[in-house]
N, C-alpha and C positions, 0 to 999 in steps of 0.2 A: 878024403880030406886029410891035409898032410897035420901033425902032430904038434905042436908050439908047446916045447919045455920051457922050467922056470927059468934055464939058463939062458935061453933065447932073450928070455924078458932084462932080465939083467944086464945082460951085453948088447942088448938095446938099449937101454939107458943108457947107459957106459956110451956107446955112443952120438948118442944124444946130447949127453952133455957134455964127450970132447966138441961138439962140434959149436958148443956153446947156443943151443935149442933147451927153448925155455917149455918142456914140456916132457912128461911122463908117461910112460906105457904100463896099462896092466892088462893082466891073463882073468877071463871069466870066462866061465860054462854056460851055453844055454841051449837049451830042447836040445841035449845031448851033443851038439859041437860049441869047441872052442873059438875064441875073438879073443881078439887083443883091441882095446879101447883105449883111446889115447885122451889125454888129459893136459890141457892147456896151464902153464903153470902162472897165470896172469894175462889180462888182456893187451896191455902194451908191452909189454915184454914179445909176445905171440905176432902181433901184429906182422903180416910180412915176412915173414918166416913159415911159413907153411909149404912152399913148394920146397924148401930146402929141407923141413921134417921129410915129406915124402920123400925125397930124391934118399937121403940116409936110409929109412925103415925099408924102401924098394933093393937099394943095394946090399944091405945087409943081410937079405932072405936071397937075392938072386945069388951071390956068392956060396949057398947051401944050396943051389938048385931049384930052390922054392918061388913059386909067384904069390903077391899082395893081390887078393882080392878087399878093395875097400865097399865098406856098406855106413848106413846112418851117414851122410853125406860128408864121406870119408875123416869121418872120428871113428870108426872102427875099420878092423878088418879080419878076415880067417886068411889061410894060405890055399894053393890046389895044387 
């Protein structure tokens, strides 16, 4: 399972919110692997905007080499 630094999460925000996505990513630990949990920042705000979240947080790992495995019916995800 590939590695997700703080700096990943940060420059996921960062693009996040160039992209003007009302929503936030954080890093948590559990049974020993890493997820990154995403965080709606408002219900209308969010609305209709989620293929366009994925489409960003997808391209943003595939340019590192890395693929988005989404889990919790994709509010989270680890990398592989």
């Amino acid at each position: 399972m590939e590695k997700i630094s703080f700096n990943d999460v940060i420059l996921l925000n960062e693009a996040l919110s160039d992209n003007q996505l009302n929503f936030r990513v954080h890093l948590r630990n559990v049974s020993e692997r890493q997820a990154i949990w995403i965080e709606p920042l408002g219900i209308c705000a969010c609305e209709g905007r989620y293929d366009k979240l994925y489409e960003v947080i997808e391209k943003y790992f595939q340019e590192k080499g890395r693929k988005v495995v989404y889990t919790d019916g994709k509010m989270e995800f680890t990398l592989s």
